[in-house]
C-alpha positions as CSV (number, residue, x, y, z in Angstrom):
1,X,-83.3,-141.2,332.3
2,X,-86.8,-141.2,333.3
3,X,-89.2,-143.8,333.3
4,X,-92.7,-144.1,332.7
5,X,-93.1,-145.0,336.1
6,X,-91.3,-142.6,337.8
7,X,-92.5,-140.0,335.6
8,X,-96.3,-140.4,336.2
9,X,-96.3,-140.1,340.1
10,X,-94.0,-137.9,340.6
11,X,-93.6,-134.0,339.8
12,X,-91.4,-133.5,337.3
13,X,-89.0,-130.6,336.4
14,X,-89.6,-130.0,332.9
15,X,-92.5,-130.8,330.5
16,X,-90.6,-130.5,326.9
17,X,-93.5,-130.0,324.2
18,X,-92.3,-130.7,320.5
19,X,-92.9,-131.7,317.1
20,X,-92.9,-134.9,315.8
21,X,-89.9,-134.1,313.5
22,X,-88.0,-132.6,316.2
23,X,-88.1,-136.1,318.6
24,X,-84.6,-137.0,317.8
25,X,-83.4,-133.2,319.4
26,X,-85.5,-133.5,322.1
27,X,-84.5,-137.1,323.5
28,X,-80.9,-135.2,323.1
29,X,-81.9,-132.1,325.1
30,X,-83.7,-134.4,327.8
31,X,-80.7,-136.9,328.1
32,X,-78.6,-134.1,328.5
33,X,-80.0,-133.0,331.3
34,X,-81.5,-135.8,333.3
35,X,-77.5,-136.8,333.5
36,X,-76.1,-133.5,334.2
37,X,-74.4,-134.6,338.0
38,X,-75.6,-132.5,341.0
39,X,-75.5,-132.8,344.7
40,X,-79.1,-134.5,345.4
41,X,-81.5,-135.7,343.1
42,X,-81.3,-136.0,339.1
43,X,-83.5,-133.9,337.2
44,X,-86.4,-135.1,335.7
45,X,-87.9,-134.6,332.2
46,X,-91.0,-135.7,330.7
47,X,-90.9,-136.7,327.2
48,X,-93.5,-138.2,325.2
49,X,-91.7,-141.3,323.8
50,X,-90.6,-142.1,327.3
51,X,-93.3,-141.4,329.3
52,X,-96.3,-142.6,327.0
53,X,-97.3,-146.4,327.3
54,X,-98.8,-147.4,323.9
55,X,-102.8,-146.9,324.3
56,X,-102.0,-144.2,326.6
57,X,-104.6,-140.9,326.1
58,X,-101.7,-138.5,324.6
59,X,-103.9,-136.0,325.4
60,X,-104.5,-136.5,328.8
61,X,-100.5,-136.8,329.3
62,X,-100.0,-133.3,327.9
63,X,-102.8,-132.1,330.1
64,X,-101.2,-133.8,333.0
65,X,-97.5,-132.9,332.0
66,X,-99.1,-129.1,332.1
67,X,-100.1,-128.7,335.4
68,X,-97.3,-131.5,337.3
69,X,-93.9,-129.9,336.0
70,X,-92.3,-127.0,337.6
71,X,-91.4,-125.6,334.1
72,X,-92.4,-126.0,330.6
73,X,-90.6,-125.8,327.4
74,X,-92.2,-125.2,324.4
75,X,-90.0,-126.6,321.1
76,X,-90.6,-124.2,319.2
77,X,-90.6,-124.7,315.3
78,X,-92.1,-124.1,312.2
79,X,-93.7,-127.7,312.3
80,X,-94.8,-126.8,315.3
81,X,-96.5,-123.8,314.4
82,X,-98.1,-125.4,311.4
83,X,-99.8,-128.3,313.9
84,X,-103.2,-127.9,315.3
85,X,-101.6,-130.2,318.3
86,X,-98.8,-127.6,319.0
87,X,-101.1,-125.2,319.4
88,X,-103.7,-127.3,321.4
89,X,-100.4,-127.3,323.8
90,X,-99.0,-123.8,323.5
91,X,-102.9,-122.4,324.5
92,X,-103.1,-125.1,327.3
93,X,-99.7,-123.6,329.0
94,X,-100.8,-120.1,328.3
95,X,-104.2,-120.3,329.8
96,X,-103.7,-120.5,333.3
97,X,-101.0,-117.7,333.4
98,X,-101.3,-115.8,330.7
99,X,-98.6,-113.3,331.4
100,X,-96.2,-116.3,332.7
101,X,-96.0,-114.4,335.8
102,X,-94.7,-117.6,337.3
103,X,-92.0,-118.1,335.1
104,X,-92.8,-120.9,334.0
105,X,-92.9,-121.0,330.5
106,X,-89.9,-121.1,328.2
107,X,-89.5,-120.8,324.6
108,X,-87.0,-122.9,323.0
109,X,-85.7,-122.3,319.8
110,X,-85.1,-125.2,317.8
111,X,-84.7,-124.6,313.7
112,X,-85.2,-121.1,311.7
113,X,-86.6,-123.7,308.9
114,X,-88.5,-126.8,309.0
115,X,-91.0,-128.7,305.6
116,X,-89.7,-125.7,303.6
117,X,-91.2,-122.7,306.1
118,X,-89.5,-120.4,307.9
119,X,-89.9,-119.7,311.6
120,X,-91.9,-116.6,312.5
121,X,-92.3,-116.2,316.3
122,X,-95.8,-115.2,317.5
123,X,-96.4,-112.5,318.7
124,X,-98.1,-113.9,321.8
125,X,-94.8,-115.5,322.4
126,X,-92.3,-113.1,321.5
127,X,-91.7,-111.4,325.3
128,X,-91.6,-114.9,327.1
129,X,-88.0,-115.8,328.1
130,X,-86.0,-117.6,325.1
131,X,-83.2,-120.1,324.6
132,X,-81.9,-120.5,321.5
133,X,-80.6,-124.2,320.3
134,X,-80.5,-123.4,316.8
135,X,-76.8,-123.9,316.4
136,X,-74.4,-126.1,318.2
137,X,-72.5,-123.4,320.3
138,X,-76.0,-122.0,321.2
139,X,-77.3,-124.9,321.6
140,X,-74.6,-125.7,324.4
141,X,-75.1,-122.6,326.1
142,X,-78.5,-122.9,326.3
143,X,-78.8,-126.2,328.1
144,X,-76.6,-125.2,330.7
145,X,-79.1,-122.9,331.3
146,X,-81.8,-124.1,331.2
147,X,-80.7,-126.8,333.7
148,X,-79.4,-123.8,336.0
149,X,-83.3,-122.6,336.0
150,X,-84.4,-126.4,336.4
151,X,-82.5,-126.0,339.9
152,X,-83.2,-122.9,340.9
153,X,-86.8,-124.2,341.1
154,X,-85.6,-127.1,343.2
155,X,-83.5,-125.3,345.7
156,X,-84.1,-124.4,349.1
157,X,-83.4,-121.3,350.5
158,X,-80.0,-121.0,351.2
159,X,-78.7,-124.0,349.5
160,X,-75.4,-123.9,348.1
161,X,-75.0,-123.3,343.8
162,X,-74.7,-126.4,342.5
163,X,-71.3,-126.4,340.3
164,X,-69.3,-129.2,338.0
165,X,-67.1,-131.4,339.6
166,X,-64.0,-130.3,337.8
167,X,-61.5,-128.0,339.1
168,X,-61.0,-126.2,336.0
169,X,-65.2,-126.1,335.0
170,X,-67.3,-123.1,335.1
171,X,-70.1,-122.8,337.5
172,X,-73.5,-122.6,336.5
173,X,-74.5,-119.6,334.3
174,X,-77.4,-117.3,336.1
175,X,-81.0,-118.8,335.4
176,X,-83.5,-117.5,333.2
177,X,-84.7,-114.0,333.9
178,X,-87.7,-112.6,332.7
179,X,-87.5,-111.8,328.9
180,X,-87.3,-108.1,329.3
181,X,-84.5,-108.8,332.2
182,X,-80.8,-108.7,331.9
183,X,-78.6,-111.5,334.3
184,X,-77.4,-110.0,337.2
185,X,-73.1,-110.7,336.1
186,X,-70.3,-109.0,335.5
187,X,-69.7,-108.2,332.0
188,X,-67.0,-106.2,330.3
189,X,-68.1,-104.6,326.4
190,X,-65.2,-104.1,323.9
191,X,-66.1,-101.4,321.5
192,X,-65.5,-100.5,317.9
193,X,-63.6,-97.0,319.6
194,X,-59.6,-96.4,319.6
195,X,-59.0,-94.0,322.3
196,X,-57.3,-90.7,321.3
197,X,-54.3,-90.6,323.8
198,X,-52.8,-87.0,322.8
199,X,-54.4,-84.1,320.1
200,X,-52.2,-81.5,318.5
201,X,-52.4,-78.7,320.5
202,X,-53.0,-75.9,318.3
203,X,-54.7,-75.7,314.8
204,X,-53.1,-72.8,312.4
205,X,-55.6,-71.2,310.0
206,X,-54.4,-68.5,307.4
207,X,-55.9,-67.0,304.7
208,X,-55.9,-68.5,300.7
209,X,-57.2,-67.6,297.2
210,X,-57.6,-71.6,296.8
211,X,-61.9,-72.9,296.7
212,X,-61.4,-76.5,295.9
213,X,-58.8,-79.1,296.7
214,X,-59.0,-80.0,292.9
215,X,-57.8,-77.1,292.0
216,X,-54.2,-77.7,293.6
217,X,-51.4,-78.1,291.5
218,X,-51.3,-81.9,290.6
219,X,-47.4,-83.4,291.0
220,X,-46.9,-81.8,294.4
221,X,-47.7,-83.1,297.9
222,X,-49.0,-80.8,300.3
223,X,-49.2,-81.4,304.3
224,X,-53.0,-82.5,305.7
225,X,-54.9,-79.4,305.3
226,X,-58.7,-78.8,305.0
227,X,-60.4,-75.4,303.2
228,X,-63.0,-73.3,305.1
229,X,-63.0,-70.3,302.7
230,X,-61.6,-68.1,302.9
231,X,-58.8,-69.6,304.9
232,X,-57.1,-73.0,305.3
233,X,-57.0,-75.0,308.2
234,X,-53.9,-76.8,309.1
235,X,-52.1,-78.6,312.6
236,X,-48.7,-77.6,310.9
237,X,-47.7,-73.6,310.3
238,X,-49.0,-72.5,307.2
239,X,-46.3,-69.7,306.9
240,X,-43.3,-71.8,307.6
241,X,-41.4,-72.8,304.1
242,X,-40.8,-76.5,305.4
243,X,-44.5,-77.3,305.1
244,X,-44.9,-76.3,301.7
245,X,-48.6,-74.7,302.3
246,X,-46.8,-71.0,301.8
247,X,-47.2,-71.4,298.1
248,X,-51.0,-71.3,298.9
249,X,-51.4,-68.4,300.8
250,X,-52.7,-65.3,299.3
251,X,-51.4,-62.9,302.5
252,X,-48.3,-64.3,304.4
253,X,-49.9,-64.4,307.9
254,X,-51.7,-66.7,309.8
255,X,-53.1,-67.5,313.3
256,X,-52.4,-69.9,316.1
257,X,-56.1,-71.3,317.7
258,X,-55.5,-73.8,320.3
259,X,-57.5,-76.6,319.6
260,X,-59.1,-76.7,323.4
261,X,-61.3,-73.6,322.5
262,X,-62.9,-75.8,319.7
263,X,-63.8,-78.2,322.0
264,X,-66.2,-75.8,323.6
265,X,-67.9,-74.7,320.6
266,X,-69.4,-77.4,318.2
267,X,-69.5,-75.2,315.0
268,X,-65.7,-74.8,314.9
269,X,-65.1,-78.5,316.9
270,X,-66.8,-80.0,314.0
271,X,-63.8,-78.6,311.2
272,X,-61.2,-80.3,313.3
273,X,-62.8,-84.1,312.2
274,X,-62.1,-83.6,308.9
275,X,-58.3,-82.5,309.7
276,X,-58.1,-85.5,312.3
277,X,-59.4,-87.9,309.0
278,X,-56.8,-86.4,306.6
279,X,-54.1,-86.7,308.3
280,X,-54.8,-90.3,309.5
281,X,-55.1,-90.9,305.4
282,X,-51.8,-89.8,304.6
283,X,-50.0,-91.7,307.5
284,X,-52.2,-95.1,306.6
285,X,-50.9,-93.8,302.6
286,X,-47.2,-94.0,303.7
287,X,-47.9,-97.8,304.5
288,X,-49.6,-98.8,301.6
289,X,-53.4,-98.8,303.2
290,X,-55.5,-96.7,300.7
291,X,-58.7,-95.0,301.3
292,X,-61.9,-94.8,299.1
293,X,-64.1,-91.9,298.6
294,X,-66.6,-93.4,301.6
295,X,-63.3,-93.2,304.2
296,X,-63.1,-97.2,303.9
297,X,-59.6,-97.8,304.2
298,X,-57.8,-101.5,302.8
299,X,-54.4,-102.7,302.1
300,X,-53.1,-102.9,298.7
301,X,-50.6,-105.3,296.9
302,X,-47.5,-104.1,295.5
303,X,-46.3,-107.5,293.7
304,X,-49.6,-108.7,292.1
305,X,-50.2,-111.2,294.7
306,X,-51.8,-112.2,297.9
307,X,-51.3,-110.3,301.0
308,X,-51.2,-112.0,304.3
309,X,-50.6,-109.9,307.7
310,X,-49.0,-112.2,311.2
311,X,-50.5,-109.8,313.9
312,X,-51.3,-110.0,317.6
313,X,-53.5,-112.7,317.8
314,X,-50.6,-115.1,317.1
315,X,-52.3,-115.8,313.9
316,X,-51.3,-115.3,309.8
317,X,-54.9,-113.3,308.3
318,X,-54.6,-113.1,304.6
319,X,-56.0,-109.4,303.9
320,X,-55.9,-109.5,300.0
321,X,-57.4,-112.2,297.6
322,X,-56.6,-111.3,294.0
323,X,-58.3,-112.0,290.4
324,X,-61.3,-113.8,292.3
325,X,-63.0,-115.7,290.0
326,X,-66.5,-115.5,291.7
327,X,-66.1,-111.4,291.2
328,X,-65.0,-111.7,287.2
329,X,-61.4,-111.1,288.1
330,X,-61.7,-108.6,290.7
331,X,-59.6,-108.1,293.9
332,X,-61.4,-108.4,297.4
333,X,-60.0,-106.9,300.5
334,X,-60.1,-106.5,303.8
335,X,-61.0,-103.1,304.8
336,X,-62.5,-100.8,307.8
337,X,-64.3,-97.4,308.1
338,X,-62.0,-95.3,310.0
339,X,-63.4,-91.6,311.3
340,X,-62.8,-89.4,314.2
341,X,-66.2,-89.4,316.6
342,X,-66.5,-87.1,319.3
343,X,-68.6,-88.3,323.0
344,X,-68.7,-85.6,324.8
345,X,-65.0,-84.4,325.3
346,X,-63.6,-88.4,324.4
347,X,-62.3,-88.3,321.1
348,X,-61.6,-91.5,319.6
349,X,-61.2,-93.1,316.0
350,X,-63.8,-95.2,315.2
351,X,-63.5,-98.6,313.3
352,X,-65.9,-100.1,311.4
353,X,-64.9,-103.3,309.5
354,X,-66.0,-104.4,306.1
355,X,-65.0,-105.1,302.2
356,X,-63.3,-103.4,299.2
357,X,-62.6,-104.6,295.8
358,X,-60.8,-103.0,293.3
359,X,-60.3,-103.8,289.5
360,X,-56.1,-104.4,290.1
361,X,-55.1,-104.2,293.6
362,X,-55.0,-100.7,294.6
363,X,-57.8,-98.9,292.4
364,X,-61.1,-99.1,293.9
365,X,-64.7,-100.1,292.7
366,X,-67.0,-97.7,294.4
367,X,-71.2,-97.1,294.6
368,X,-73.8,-99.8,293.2
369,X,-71.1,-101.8,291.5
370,X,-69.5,-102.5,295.0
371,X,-73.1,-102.9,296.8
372,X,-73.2,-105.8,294.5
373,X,-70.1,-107.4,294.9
374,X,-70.9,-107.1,298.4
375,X,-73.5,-109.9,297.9
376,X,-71.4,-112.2,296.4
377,X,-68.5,-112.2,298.7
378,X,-69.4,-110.7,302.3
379,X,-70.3,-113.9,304.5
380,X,-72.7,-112.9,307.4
381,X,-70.9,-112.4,310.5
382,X,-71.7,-112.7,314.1
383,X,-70.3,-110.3,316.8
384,X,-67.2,-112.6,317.5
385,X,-66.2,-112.2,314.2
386,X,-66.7,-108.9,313.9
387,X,-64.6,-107.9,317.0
388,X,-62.0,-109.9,315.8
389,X,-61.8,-107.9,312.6
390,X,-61.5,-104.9,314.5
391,X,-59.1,-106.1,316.6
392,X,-57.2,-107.1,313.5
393,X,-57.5,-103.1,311.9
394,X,-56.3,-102.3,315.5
395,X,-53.5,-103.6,315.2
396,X,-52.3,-102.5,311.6
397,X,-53.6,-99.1,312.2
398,X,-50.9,-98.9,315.2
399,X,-48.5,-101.5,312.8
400,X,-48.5,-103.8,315.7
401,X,-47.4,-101.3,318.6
402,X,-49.2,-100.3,321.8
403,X,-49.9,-97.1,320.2
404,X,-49.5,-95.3,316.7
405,X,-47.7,-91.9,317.1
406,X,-48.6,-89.3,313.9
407,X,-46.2,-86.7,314.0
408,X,-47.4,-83.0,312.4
409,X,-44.7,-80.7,312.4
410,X,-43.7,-80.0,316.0
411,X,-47.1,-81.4,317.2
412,X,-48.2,-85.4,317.5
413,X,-51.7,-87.4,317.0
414,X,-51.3,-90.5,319.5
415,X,-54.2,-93.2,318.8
416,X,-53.9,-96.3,321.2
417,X,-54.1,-99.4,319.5
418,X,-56.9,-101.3,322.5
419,X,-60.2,-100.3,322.1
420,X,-62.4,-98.6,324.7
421,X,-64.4,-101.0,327.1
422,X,-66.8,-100.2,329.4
423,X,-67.8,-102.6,332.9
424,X,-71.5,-103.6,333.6
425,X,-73.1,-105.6,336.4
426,X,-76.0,-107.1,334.3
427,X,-75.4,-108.8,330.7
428,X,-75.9,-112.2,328.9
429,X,-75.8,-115.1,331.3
430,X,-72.8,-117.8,330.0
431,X,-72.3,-115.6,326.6
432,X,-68.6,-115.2,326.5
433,X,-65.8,-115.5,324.2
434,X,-62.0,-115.4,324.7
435,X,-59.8,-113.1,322.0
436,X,-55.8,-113.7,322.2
437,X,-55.1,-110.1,320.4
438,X,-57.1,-108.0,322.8
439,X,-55.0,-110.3,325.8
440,X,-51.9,-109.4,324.2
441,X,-52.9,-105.5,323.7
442,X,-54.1,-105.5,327.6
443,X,-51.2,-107.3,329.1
444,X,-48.8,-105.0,326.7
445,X,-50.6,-101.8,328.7
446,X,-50.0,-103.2,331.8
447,X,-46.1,-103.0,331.0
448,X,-45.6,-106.9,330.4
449,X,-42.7,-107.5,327.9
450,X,-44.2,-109.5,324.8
451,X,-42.4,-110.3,321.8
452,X,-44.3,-109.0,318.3
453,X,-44.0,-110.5,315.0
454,X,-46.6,-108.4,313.5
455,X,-45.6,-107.3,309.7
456,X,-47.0,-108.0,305.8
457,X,-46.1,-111.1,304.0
458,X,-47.2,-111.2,300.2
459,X,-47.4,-114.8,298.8
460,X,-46.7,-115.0,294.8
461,X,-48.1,-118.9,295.3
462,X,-51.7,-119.1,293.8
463,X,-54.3,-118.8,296.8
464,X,-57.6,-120.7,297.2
465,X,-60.6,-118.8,296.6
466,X,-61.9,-117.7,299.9
């Protein structure tokens, strides 16, 4: 650590301005990195409670600490905020560069609630570079790099990156950019989209007397069809007797439309999503995955009990919670938007996780009653989480397999179970994470041989509440 000494002749790296309440973080933050190892000199921070003899001008230290630090690091907090000395110190580092050209001021972000107020960043503070140590995995990732900007301002040209001694360590992540700037790295993006691998190739259209669905004769199951008066649209042949749509017809003909010259022409494209959606229902129907009226699709229980699912990750994920007592009774499960989305000419099923309940395990409760179930039960979620779920709907879309093959008639709908992912060479510096299911998915692709145990397990043994 510093010492008084040391720290009042010398320059020193960082000048950490904070709170009085927040002394105990900042002693942590400063420790950490005055004994982070490098090649060279140890960083230097200066710290009030270490570098203030008692009858010392405080003032004159911060004014001091201002203009002899290469950086400065403003704690910032809703203490903070609310003290005339904070913002005695956060004017004094503004005033000579107001537009922190120099990059030398830094915002650290400390608590979202301190004394019973709620952090609101100023605005005059709101486009400087930020690092947030508000919890402990940010916190982590923040110091790293903050000491990686610490050395950058100590380097000479053409002196090697500084990296841990450990073989198996990461280096350094990129220093601080400006706030408006991404880090110059590598980064790969998973998204939310199943590639479609194969489309039927035709769509058969043929004319009917029929103006509503509801109007269908109840008892009897009819192929995926959708109405576009005064024909229905269907991938199977309407005419042929083993499809059952014949009874429907009013006039036995009908007409083959390859499903290519939709593509072309957005008016008729836009009939072939709603085809694409029904007939994903009745194949996630055959399996016991029900949709709602808002295309949110979740697995049901067929022994009145809980419903657990072992899938890629190498991981049991219970997917049903019944008669929860924190929703009078209800069932809560898992459950994802699924619907066809077209990007130019990629067409791809998009997944969009979230909750359903229903009143006995398979009958949903739908509009403002859900909306308000949804704020008793739905934790909030950060984006790990949430790729994980889709991962998770992935897999039990394609029922564990690289792909999930719909067959219609003599035609097939192939969806591939991993998700579209795009490469960029700037992103978030050190903000990473590691998912086992999407390695298993990728290494499956690449023709590796991996043993599944993916399938349904329904537990009859009470559950905890979630």
């Amino acid at each position: 650590m510093s010492t008084p000494t040391a720290a009042a002749t010398s320059r020193a790296d960082l000048f950490l301005c904070h709170h009085a309440h927040d002394s105990e973080w900042a002693r942590s933050v400063a420790a950490q990195i005055e004994s982070t190892k490098f090649p060279g000199r140890a960083l230097c921070v200066r710290l009030d409670p270490w570098d203030i003899d008692p009858g010392q001008n405080r003032l004159a230290h911060i004014e001091e600490g201002l203009l002899n630090s290469h950086f400065v690091m403003i704690a910032l907090s809703a203490d903070l905020l609310a003290s005339d000395l904070g913002w005695l110190q956060m004017t004094a580092a503004l005033a000579t560069d107001p537009a922190n050209r120099q990059g030398r001021l830094i915002i650290g972000l400390v608590c979202s609630y301190s004394s019973g107020r709620r952090l609101e960043i100023p605005g005059l503070l709101a486009g400087l570079p930020q690092l947030d140590f508000r919890t402990d995995s940010m916190a982590k990732r923040s110091v790293k790099r903050l000491v990686a900007t610490l050395r950058q301002g100590d380097e000479e040209p053409g002196a090697p990156v500084p990296a841990f001694a450990s073989r198996r360590s990461r280096p350094l992540p990129p220093p601080l950019q400006k706030r408006e700037d991404a880090d110059p790295i590598a980064e790969r993006l998973i998204s939310n989209l199943l590639p479609v691998r194969e489309l039927p190739l035709n769509v058969w259209s043929a004319p009917t007397a029929l103006r509503q669905k509801k109007d269908l004769p109840r008892g009897i199951s009819y192929p995926p069809f959708v109405l576009q008066p005064p024909n229905l649209l269907s991938f199977e042949e309407p005419c042929s007797p083993e499809s059952g749509l014949h009874a429907l017809l009013s006039a036995p003909r009908q007409t083959r439309i390859p499903l290519a010259q939709w593509m072309s022409r957005p008016c008729e494209w836009r009939w072939a999503m709603p085809l694409l959606n029904e007939t994903l229902r009745r194949c996630m129907g055959s399996r016991g995955i029900l949709c709602d009226r808002d295309g949110r699709f979740f697995v049901t229980s067929q022994t009145d009990s809980s419903v657990h699912v072992r899938w890629s990750s190498g991981h049991e994920r219970q997917l049903v919670w019944p008669r929860v007592q924190k929703l009078q009774g209800l069932w809560a499960h898992e459950a994802a938007r699924l619907r066809f989305e077209t990007l130019g000419t990629f067409v791809a099923l998009s997944v969009t996780p979230g909750w359903a309940f229903t009143t006995n395990g398979f009958t949903p409760v739908e509009g403002e009653p859900r909306r308000a179930l949804l704020q008793t039960w739905a934790p909030p979620e950060r984006n790990k989480a949430i790729l994980t779920r889709t991962l998770l709907w992935a897999d039990l879309i394609t029922w564990g397999r690289p792909e999930l093959v719909i067959r219609i008639g003599s035609q097939r709908l192939v969806l591939a179970r991993n998700p579209a992912q795009v490469r960029a060479d700037k992103g978030i510096g050190d903000d990473f994470t590691q998912l086992g299911a999407l390695d298993v998915f990728e290494r499956v692709d690449r023709g590796e041989s991996i043993t599944s145990e993916f399938g349904l397990v329904e537990h009859t043994e009470p559950e905890p509440e979630k």
